[in-house]
N, C-alpha and C positions, 0 to 999 in steps of 0.2 A: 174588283178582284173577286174572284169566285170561290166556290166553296171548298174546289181542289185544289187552289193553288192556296189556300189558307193554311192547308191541313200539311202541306209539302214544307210550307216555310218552319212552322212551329216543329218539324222532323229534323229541320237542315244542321248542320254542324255548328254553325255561328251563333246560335239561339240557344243550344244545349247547356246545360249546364257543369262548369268545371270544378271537380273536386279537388281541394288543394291536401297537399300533404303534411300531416301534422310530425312535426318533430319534437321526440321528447330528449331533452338529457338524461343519459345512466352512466353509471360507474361502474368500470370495468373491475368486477373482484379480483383479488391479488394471486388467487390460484389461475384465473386466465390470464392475467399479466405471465406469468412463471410459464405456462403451455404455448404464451406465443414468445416467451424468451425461448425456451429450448428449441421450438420449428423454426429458429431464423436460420441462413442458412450461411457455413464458416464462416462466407466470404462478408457478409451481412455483420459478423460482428465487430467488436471494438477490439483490435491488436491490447495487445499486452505491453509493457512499454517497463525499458529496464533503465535500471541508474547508470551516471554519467561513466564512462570508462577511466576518466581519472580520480574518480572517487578508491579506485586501489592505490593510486600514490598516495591519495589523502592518508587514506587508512593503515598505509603502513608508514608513514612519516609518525602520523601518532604512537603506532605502537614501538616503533625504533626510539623515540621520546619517552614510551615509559618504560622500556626495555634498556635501556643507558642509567635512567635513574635506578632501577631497581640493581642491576649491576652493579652501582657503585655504590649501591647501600652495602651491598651483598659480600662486597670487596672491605668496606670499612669494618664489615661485624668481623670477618675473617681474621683480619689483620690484629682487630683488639683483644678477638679471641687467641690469637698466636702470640701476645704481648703480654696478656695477663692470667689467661688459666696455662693452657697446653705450650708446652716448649717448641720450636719448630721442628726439631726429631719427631715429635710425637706421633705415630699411625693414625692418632685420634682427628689430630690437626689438619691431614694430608685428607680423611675422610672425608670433614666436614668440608674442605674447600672443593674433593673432584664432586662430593654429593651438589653440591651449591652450582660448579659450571655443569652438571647431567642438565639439571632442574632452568636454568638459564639457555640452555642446547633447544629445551622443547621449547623453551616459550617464544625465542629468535624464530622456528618453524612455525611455530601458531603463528608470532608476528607476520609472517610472509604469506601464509597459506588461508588463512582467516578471510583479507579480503575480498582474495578472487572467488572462495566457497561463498562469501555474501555477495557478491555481485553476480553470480549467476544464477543464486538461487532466491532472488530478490526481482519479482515486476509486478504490476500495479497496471491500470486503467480504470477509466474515469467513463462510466456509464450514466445514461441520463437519468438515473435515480440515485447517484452516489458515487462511491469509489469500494474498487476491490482490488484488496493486496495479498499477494502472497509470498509467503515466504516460509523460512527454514531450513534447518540443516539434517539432523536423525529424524524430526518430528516436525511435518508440514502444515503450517498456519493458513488459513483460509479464513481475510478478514473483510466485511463487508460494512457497508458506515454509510449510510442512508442518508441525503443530503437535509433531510428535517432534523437529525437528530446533530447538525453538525452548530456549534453554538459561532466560534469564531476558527482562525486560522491565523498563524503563524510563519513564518522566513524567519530562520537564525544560520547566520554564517559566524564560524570563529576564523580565525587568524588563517590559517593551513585552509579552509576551503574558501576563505574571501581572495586567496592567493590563486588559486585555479577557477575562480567562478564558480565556486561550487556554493549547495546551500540546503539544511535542511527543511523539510514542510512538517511542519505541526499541528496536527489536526485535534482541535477539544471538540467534544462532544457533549450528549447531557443525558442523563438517565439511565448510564451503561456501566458494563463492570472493567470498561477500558474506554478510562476519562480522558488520557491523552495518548494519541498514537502520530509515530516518529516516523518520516520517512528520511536516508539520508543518505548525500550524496547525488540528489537531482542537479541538472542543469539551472543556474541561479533564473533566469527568463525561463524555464519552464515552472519553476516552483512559484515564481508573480505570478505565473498563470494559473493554476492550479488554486495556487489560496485567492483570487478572484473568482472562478468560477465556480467553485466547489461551495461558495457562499451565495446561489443562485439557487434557489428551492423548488422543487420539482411540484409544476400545476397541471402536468398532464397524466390524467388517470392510466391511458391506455400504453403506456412505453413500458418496455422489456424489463423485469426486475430478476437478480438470479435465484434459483430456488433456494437457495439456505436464509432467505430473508421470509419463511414465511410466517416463525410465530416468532424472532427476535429481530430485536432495528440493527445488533450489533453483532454479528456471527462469528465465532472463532475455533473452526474446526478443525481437531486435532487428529492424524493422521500418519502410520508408521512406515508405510510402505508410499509415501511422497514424497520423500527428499531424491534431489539429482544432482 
């Protein structure tokens, strides 16, 4: 072999030497988490997700239940009052009874109307850093619950929602100024699902977090011109 073809080989591709790529791990700060939660795009995020639709039977079965008792407390005070102070002539007597059915008129309306006002203005989804709910009626709650800070999880069904499949989620938490939050009226299998997952702790640095998680784990933004 000569001197030329020496010099040709030690040039060629297969002889050269390959640099490998070194890879480092970083962690992705919580202000770029928040910048690439907001550029995601609609259709990219997590739906919103609302309570079951018979959770308003539930809801007014209960309140028709304390809405009968209180009546007929309301009916007993009447009656002892007409028996032992005021005569049944008395204007005073007639008062106190139309004042007592005004006061039972609203609350039969709340009973009905309360509901469907929490079932619409009540949904929740489950992002891969946690859960976010919101809710309210005059003044709009905006709650966020970071899946490290969640301790254990809860399902309680009582009698009227173990009758429709229904079932609360109870979420405890730890080192917040809201130790236990309630969701109620989910489907009973989505709420097993929910207190399974949601006890699944977030190991990926770079997923979506929303912005009001940025100096508290537990957010509860209060708001007057959010209720619908």
């Amino acid at each position: 072999m000569n001197e030329c073809e020496a010099k040709d080989l030690s040039h060629s591709p297969t002889t050269a030497s390959v640099e490998q790529p070194v890879f480092t791990a970083q962690t992705v700060p919580l202000e770029q988490q928040v910048m690439s939660a907001q550029q995601l795009p609609r259709e990219q995020q997590s739906p919103f997700e609302q309570l079951h639709p018979d959770s308003i039977v539930v809801e007014r079965w209960a309140g028709l239940i304390f809405f009968s008792v209180l009546g007929l407390i309301a009916l007993v005070v009447w009656v002892m009052l007409t028996i032992l102070v005021f005569p049944i002539w008395d204007f005073r007597c007639w008062l106190i009874g139309l004042s007592c059915l005004a006061l039972l008129g609203l609350l039969g309306a709340l009973v009905r109307m309360d509901p469907v006002w929490k079932f619409r203005n009540t949904r929740f989804r489950e992002l891969p850093g946690g859960l976010e709910l919101q809710r309210g009626y005059v003044w709009w709650h905006r709650i966020f619950v970071p899946r490290e800070r969640i301790q254990h999880t809860d399902v309680v069904q009582g009698p009227l929602m173990r009758s429709f499949n229904l079932a609360t989620l109870v979420i405890n938490t730890a080192g917040t100024h809201e130790h236990s939050i309630s969701i109620e009226g989910l489907d009973f299998q989505r709420a097993e699902q929910l207190r399974a997952s949601l006890l699944i702790k977030n190991l990926n640095p770079s997923i979506p977090v929303p912005p009001q998680v940025l100096k508290e784990s537990v957010v509860d933004l209060v708001t007057k011109d959010g209720a619908g």
